[in-house]
C-alpha positions as CSV (number, residue, x, y, z in Angstrom):
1,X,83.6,60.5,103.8
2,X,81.1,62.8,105.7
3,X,79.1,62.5,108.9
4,X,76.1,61.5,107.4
5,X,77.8,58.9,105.0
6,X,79.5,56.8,107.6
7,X,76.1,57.1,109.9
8,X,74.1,56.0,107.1
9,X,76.9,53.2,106.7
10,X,76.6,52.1,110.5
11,X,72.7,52.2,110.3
12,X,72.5,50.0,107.1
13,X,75.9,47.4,108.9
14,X,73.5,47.1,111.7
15,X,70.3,46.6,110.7
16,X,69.6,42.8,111.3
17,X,71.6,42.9,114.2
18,X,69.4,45.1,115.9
19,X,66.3,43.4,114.5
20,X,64.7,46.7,112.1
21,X,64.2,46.7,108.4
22,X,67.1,47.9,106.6
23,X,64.7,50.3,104.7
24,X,63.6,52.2,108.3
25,X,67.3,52.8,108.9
26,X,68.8,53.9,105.6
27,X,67.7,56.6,102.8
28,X,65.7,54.4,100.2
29,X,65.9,54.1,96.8
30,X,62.9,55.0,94.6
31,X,63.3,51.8,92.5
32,X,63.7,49.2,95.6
33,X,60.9,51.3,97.4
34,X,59.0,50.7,93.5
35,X,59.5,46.8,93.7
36,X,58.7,46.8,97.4
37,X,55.0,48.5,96.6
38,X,54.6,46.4,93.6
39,X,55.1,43.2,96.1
40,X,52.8,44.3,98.9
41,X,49.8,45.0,96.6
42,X,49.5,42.1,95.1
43,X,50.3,40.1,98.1
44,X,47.2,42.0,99.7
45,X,45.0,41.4,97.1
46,X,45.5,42.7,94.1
47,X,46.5,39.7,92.1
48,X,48.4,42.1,89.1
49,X,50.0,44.2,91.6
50,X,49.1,48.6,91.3
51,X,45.9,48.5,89.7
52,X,44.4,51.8,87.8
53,X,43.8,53.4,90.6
54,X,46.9,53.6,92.1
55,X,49.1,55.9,92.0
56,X,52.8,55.3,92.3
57,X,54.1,58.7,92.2
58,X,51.8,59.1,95.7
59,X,52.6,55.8,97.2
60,X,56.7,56.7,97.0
61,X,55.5,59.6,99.4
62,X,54.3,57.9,101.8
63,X,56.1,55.8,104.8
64,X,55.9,52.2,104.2
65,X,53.2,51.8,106.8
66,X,50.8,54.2,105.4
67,X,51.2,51.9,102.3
68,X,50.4,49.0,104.2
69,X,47.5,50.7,105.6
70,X,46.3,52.3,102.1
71,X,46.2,48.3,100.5
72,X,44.9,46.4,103.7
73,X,42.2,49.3,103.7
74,X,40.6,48.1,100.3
75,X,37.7,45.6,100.0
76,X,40.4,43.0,97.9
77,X,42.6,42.2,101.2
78,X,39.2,40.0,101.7
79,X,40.3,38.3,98.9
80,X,44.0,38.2,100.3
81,X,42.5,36.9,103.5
82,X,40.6,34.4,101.6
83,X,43.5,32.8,100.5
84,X,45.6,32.9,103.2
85,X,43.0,30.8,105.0
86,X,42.7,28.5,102.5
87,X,46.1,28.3,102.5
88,X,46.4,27.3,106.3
89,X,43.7,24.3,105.3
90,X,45.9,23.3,102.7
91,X,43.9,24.5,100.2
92,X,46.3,26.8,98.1
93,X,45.0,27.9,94.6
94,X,46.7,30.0,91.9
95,X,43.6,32.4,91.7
96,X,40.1,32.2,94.1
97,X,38.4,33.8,92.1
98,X,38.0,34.8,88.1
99,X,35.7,37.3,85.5
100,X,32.1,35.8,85.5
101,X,31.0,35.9,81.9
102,X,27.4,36.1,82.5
103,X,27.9,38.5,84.8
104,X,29.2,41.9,85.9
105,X,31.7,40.5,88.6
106,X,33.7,37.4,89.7
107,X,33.3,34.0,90.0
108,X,34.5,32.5,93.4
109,X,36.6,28.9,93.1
110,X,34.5,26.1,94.6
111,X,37.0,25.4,96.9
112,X,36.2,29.0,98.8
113,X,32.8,27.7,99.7
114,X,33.6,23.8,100.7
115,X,35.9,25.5,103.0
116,X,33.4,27.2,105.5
117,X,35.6,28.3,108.2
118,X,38.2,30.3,105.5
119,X,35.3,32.5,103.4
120,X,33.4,33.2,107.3
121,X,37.0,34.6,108.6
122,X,37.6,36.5,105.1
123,X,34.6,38.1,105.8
124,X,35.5,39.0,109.7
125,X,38.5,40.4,109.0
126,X,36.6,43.1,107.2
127,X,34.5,43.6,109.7
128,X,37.4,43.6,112.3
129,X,35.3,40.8,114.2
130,X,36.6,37.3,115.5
131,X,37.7,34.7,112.7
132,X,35.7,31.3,112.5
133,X,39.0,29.6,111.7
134,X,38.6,27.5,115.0
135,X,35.0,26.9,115.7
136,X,32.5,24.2,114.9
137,X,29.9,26.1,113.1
138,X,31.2,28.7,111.0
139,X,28.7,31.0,109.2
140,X,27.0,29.7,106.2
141,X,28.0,32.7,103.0
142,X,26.5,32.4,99.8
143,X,26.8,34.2,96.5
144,X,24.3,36.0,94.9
145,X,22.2,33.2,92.6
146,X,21.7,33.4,89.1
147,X,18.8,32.3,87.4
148,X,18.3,29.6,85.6
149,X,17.3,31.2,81.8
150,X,16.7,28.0,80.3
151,X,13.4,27.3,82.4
152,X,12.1,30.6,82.5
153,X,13.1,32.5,79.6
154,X,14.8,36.2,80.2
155,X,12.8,38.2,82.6
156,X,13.4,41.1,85.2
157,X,15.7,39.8,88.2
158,X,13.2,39.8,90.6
159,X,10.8,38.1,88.9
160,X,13.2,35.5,87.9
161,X,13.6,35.2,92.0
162,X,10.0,35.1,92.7
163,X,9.3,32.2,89.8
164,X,12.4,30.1,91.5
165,X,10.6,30.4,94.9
166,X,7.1,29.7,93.7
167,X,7.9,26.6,91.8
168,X,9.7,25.2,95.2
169,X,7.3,26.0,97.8
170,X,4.1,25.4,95.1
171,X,5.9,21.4,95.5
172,X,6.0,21.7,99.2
173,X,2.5,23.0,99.6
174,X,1.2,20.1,97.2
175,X,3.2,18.0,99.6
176,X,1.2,19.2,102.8
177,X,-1.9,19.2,100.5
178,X,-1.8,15.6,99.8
179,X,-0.2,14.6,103.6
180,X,-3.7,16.6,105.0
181,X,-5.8,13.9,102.4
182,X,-3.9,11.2,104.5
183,X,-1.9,9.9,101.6
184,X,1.1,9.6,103.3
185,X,2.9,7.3,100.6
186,X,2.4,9.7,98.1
187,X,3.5,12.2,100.6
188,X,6.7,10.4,100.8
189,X,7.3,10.3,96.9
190,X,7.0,14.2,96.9
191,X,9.2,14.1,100.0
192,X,11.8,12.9,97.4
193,X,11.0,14.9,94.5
194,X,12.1,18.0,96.9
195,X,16.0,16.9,96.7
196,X,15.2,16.9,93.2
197,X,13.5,20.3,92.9
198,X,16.0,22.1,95.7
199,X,19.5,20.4,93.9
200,X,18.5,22.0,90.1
201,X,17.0,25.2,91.3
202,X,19.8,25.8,93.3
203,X,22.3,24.2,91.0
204,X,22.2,27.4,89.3
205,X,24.3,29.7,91.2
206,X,26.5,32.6,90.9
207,X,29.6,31.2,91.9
208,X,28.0,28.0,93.9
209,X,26.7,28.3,97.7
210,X,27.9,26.7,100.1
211,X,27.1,23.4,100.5
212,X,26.5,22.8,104.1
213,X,23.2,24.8,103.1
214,X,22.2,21.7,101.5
215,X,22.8,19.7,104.3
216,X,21.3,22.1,106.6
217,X,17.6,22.1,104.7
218,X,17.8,18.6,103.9
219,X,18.6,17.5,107.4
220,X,15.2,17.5,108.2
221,X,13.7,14.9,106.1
222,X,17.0,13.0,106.5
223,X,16.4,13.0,110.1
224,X,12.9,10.7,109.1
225,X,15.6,8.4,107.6
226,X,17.3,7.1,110.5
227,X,17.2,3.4,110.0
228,X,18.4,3.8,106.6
229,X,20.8,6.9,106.3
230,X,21.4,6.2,102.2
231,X,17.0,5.9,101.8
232,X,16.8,9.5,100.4
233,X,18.4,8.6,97.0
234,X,16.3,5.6,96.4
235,X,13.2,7.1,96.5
236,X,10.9,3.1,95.3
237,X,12.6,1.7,98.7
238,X,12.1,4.5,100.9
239,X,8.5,4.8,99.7
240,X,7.4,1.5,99.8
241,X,8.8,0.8,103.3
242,X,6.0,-0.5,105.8
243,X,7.0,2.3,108.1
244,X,6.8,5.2,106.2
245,X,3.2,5.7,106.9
246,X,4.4,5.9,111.0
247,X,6.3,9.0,110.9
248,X,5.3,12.6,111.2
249,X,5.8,14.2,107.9
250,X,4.1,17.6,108.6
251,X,6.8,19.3,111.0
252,X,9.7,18.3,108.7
253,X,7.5,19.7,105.5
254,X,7.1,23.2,107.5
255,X,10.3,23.6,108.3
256,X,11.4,23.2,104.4
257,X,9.5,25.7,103.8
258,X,10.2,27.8,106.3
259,X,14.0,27.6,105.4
260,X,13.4,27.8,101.7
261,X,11.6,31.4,102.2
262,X,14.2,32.4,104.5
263,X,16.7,31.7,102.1
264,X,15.2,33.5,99.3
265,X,14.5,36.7,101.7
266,X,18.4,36.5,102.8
267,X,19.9,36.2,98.9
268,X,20.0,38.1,95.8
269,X,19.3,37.4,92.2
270,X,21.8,38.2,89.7
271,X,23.5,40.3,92.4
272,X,27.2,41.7,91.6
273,X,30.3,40.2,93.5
274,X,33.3,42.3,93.1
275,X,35.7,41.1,96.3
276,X,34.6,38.7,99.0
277,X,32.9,41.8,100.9
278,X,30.0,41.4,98.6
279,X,29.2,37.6,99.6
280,X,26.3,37.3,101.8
281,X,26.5,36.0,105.4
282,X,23.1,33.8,105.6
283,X,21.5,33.3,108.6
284,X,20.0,29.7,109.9
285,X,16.5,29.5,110.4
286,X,15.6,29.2,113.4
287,X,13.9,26.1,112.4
288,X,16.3,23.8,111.2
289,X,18.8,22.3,114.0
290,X,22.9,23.5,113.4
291,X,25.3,21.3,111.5
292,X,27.6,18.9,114.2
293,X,30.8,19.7,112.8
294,X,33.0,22.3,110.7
295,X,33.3,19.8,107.6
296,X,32.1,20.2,104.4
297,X,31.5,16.7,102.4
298,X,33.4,18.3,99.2
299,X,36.0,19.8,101.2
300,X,36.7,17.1,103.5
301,X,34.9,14.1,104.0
302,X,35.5,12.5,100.1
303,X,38.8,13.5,100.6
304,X,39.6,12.4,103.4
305,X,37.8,9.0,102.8
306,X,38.2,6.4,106.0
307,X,38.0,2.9,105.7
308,X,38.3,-0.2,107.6
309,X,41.9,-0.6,108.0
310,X,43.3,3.2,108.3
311,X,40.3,3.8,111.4
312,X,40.0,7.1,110.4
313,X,44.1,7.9,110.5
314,X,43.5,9.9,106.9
315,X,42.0,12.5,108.6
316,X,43.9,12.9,111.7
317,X,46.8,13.0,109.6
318,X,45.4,16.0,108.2
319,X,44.7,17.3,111.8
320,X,48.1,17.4,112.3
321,X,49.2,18.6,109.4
322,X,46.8,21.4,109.7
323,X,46.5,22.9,113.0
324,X,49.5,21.9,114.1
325,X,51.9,22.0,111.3
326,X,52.8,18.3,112.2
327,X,54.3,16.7,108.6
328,X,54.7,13.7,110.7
329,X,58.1,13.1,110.1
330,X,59.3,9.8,111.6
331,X,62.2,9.6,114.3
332,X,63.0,7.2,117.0
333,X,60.2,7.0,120.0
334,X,60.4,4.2,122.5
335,X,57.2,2.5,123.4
336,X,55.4,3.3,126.6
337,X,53.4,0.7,128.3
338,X,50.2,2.1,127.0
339,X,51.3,0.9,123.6
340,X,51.8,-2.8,124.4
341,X,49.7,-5.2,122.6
342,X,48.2,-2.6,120.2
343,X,48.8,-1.7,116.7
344,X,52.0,0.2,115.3
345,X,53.7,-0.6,119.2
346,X,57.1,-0.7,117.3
347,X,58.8,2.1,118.4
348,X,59.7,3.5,114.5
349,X,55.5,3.3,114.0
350,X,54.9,4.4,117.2
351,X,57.0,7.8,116.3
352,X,53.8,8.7,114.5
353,X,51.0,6.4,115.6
354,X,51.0,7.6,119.3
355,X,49.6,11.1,117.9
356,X,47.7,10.1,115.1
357,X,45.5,7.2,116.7
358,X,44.0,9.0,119.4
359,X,43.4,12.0,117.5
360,X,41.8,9.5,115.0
361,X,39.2,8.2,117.7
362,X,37.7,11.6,117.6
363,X,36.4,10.8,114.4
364,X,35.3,7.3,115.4
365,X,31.5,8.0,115.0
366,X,31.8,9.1,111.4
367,X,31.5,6.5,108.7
368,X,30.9,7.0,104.9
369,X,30.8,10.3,103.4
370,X,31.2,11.8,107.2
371,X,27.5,10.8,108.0
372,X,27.7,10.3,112.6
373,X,26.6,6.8,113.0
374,X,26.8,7.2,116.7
375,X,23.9,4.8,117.9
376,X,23.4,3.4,114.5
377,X,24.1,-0.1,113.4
378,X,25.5,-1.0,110.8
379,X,28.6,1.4,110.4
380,X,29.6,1.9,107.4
381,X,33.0,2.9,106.2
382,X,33.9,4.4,103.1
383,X,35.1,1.4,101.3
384,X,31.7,0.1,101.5
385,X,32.6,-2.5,104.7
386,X,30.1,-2.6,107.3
387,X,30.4,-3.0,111.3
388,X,27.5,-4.6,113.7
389,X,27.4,-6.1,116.6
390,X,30.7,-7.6,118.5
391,X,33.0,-6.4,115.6
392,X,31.4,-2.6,115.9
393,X,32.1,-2.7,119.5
394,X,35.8,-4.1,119.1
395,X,35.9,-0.9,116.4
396,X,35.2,1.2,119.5
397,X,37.3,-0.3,122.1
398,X,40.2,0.1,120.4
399,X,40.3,4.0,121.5
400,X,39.7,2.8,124.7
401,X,42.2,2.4,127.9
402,X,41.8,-0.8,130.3
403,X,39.5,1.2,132.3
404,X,36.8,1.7,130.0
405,X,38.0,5.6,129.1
406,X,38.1,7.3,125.6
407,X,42.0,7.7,124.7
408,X,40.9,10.5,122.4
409,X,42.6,14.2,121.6
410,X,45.7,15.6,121.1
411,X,48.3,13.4,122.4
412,X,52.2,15.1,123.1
413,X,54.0,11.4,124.0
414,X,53.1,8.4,123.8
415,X,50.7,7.9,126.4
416,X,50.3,11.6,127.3
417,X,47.8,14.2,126.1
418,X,48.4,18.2,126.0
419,X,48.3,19.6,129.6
420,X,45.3,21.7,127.9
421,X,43.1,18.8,126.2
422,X,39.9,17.9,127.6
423,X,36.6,16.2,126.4
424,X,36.6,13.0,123.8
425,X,34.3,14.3,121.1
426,X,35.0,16.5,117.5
427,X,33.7,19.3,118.9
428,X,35.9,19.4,121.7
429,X,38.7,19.8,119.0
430,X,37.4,22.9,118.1
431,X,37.2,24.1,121.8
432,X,40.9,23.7,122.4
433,X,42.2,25.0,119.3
434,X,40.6,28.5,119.9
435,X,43.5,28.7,122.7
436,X,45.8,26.4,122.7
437,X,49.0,28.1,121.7
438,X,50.6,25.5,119.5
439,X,47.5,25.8,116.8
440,X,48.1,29.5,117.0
441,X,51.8,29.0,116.7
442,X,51.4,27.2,113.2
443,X,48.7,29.3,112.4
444,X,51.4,32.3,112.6
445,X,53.5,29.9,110.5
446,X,51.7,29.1,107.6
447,X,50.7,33.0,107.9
448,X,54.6,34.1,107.2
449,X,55.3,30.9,104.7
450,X,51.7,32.5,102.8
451,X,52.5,36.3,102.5
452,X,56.8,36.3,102.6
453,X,57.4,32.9,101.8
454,X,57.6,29.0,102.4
455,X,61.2,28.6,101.6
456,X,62.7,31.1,103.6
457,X,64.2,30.1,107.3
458,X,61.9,32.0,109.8
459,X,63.6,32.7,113.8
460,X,61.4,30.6,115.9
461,X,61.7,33.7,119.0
462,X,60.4,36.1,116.5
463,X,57.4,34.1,114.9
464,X,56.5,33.4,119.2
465,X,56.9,37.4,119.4
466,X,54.4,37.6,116.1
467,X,51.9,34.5,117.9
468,X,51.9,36.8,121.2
469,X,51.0,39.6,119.6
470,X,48.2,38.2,117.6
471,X,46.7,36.6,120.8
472,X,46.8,39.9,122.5
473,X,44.8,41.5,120.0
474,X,40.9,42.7,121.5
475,X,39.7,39.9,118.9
476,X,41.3,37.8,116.3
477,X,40.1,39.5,113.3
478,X,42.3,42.6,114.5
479,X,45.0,40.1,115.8
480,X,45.6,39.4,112.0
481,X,45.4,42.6,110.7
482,X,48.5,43.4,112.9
483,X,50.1,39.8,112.0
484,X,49.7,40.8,108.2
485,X,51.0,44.7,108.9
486,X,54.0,43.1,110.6
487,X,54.9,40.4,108.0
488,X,54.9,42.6,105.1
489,X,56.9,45.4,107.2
490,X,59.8,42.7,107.9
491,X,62.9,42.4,106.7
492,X,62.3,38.8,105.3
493,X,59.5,40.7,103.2
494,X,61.3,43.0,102.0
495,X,64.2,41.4,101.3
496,X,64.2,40.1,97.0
497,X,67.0,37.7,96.7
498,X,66.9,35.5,100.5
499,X,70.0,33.3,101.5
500,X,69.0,30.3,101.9
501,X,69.0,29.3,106.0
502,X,69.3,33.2,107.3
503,X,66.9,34.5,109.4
504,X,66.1,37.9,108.3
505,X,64.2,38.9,111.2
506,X,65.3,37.7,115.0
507,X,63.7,39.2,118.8
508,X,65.7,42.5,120.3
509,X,68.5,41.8,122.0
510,X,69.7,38.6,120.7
511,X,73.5,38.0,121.5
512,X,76.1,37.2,118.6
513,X,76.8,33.6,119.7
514,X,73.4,32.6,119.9
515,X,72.7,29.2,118.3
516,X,71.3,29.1,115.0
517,X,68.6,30.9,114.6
518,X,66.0,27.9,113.3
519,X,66.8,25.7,116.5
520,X,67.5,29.1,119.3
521,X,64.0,29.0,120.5
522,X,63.6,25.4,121.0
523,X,67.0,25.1,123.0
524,X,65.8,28.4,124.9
525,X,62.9,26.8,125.9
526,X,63.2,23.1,126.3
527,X,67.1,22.4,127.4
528,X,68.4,25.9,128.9
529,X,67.6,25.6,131.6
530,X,70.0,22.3,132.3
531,X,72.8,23.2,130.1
532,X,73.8,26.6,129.8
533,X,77.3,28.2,130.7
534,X,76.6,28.7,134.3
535,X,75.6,25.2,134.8
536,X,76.5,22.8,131.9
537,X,74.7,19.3,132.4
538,X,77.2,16.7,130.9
539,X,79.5,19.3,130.1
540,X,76.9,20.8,127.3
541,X,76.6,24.2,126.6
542,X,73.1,24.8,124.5
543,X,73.3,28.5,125.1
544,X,76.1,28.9,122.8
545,X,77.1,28.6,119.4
546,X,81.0,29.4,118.9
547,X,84.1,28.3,117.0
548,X,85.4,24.9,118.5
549,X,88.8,25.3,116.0
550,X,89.6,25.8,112.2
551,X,86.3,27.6,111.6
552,X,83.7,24.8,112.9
553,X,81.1,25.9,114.8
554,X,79.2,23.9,117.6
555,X,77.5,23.8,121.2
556,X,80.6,23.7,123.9
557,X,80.4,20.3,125.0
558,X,83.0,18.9,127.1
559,X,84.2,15.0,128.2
560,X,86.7,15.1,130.8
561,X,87.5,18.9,130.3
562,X,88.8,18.2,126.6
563,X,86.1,19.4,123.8
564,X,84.2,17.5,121.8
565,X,84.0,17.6,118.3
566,X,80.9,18.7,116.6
567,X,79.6,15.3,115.0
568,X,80.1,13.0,118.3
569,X,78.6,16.0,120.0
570,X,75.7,16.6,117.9
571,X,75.3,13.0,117.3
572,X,75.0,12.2,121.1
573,X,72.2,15.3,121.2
574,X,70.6,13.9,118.7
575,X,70.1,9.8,120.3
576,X,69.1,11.7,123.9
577,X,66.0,13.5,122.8
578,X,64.6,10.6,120.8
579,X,65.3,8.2,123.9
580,X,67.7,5.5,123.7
581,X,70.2,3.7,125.5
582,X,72.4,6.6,126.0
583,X,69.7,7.4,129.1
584,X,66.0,9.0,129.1
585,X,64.5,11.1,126.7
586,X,65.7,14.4,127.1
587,X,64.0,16.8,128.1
588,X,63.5,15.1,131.5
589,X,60.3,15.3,133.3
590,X,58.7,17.8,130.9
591,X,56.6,17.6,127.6
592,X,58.6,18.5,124.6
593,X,56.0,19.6,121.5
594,X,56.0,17.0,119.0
595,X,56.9,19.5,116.1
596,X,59.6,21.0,118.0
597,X,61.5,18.0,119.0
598,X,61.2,16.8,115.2
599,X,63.0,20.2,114.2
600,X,65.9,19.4,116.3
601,X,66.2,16.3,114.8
602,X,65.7,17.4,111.7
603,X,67.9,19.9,112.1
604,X,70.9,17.7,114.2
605,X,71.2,15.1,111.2
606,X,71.3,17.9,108.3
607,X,74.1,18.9,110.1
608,X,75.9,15.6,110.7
609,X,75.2,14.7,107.0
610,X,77.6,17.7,106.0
């Protein structure tokens, strides 16, 4: 065998151990390369993988990041972004977007637009600006509209556009008209009719707008509905209330209008939407006040309904699930004293309740269909079940500590919030997820289970290395850009038929009797420090992972010198970090993140069930 041969040989024998693609290492072959370019198109936005104007005879020249670089470059990676994002929500679909027959270009899935903050990042990433992923008021972006042909027959585009704003704002001036004649009552009835007007003009879209817009313009004459938050769709009530004749209808009336023009100046008829780089960004007037939260009622608040007995927990479920990748999976907490006397204080409840109640309260001013009832009696949940009075404020209290403080936000143990967490409303959510590592962490997650895949096991070192990286970036737009490079230039990419529990990728470095590559990084950095072969706490090793006899592999743990064997080893691991009579909760006098500690677990009784 030649030279060249047996170093080809050693490169390829090597490759994982030293942490590089096989394929930056070895002389590839044309037809892996083939399948390899065929993989990373479509997972960068070209649904069918090489389109027409690729060319795979030029692609096989190039080195694997130029590829990377020649796909990511193309409007379409919008589109991969797009559902990447979604896919973080929860929000997967097979396709977000499809051919619009009644017009030259695509259709965009409803669920694109009643996510706000996944179409606003799609959108940054081609513009190499921050995402929106973490923020309370993502941008409003809108598809071109299409015209409504049944009302007004086929004419031009713009003068399709210009009858669709004349008809609006001709209601809104006869609204002023009449409201200057002192007729306030009929006023009010043409108040109504706007819904009316603005819902079927608008109703005809190009691929539907978002619908916070319809929020935003109808906030203000929902802001003259106060008293009675549900008045707007029964337009005899409203009208015939004693009352209405009291409030100021003028400013409200200007600022429709005001919005409706600016709405019309910002968006095209009829225009052509090829990727999500052709969706407009639309910019709130100046006259209408911001939406309060990220949430879009089709995209969150009706499903995510709350009612009187889950308090909300629906949605801080989803929280969890979400930004944290927190699947709530139950194991044995013990009950702090802060627990005592309240709901779900059983320690097997309390496994779940002590995060998902106070991140609940956050939501506590919310009621039916997300409307904030903060200040506004009755609340109304979404099962119809009203709160006044004593009851309301026994509602409230129960997010409350014995001092009269707000037990709200992101709790780590029972009793304990994130070192990081601070403030007691939604928006302060929003605040803390911008930095707080552990959102970023699962962020990075669901990134790697979206573009190589969910199944596969992922090193939890390396997807930290990935995180770091991305929060290092000058903004986060670029951070992803890099995060996507790197996943699709891994070895886990790139590798077709995946054993099931092998990391394919792991950090530099990383010794031969490291412990399995799913739990090394929580061992590393929650017990190491106490138990590791220079100083072994209770005779346990949990730097090591090596052959305790006949081929079984465990963590050197030793009772009286002799070693244990692996299932009254693991098993005793397993009772000390959920906290039971064998001692404290391990590990002692520091906070342990939730989702970590319930991979160990996880991870300690799939191995003593083998």
């Amino acid at each position: 065998m030649s030279y060249r041969a047996l170093l080809i040989r050693f490169m390829a024998s090597s490759a994982l151990l030293f942490s590089l693609p096989a394929w930056s290492q070895t002389v590839e072959d044309p037809w892996e390369k083939s399948r390899w370019i065929h993989k990373v198109a479509k997972a960068l936005g070209q649904e069918g993988g090489l389109g027409e104007g690729d060319q795979l005879d030029q692609l096989l020249q190039m080195e694997r990041e130029q590829i990377v670089d020649t796909f990511m470059n193309k409007p379409t990676f919008g589109d991969a972004s797009l559902a990447a994002f979604l896919h973080f929500f929860g929000r997967s679909v097979d396709t977000i977007k499809s051919v619009d027959p009644e017009a030259a270009g695509y259709r965009y899935h409803p669920i694109a637009f009643a996510v706000p903050q996944a179409l606003a990042s799609a959108r940054s990433v081609l513009d190499n600006r921050e995402l929106e992923m973490f923020v309370a008021h993502p941008s409003l972006v809108l598809a071109a509209m299409t015209a409504p042909q049944s009302i007004f027959g086929p004419l031009p585009e713009h003068e399709q556009r210009a009858k669709i704003l004349e008809v609006m704002l001709r209601t809104v001036d006869s609204a002023l008209e009449t409201l200057a004649q002192g007729d306030k009552l009929k006023t009010c009835e043409q108040l109504y009719d706007l819904y009316q007007i603005f819902s079927d003009q608008l109703g005809f879209t190009y691929a539907g707008f978002d619908p916070r817009l319809e929020e935003l313009i109808r906030s203000e004459w929902l802001a003259l509905l106060v008293e009675d938050p549900w008045g707007y769709s029964m337009r005899p009530t409203l009208c015939s209330r004693s009352d209405t004749t009291t409030v100021d209808l003028h400013a409200p009336l200007v600022a429709i209008r005001g919005a409706w023009q600016s709405f019309f100046d910002q968006i095209p008829l009829g225009g052509t939407v090829e990727s999500v780089k052709d969706l407009i960004v639309f910019t709130t007037p100046s006259t209408l006040p911001p939406l309060t939260q990220a949430f879009t009622r089709e995209g969150f608040w009706e499903k995510l309904r709350n009612t009187s007995t889950n308090f909300n927990r629906k949605r801080s479920a989803y929280m969890l699930r979400t930004y944290f990748c927190d699947e709530l999976g139950p194991i044995a907490v013990e009950p702090s004293q802060h627990s005592s006397g309240r709901h779900a204080s059983d320690p097997a409840c309390l496994s779940c309740h002590y995060k998902m109640d106070p991140l609940a309260g956050l939501f506590r001013n919310y009621g039916m269909q997300g409307t904030d009832f903060e200040g506004i009696e009755p609340f109304m949940f979404d099962d119809f079940i009203e709160l006044e009075g004593e009851r309301l404020q026994s509602y409230y209290r129960s997010w409350k500590n014995e001092s009269d403080e707000w037990v709200v936000g992101y709790y780590v143990e029972p009793g304990v919030p994130h070192p990081g967490w601070k403030g007691d409303r939604l928006s302060d959510f929003f605040e803390f997820a911008k930095t707080a590592k552990d959102v970023q962490q699962c962020f990075v997650r669901r990134m790697a289970e979206h573009f190589v895949g969910p199944a596969l096991a992922y090193d939890g070192a390396w997807l930290n290395e990935l995180t770091d990286d991305y929060m290092r970036a000058s903004n986060s737009g670029v951070g992803f850009k890099n995060l996507v490079k790197r996943l699709v230039l891994s070895q886990s990419f790139a590798t077709f038929d995946p054993v099931p529990g092998t990391c394919y990728d792991v950090p530099a470095n990383t010794p031969a009797n490291r412990p399995p590559c799913v739990v090394a990084s929580i061992v590393q950095g929650n017990c190491k420090s106490c138990h590791n072969s220079g100083f072994s706490s209770g005779g346990l090793d949990l730097s090591q992972w090596v052959d305790i006899g006949s081929g079984v592999f465990s963590f050197p743990h030793k009772k009286n010198g002799v070693q244990l064997d692996r299932k009254a080893s693991l098993e005793i691991l397993r009772k000390r970090i959920t906290g039971t009579t064998l001692g404290p909760k391990m590990p002692p006098g520091r906070i342990m993140v939730p989702t970590e500690r319930q991979k160990l677990y996880e991870w300690l009784s799939q191995i003593l069930e083998q």
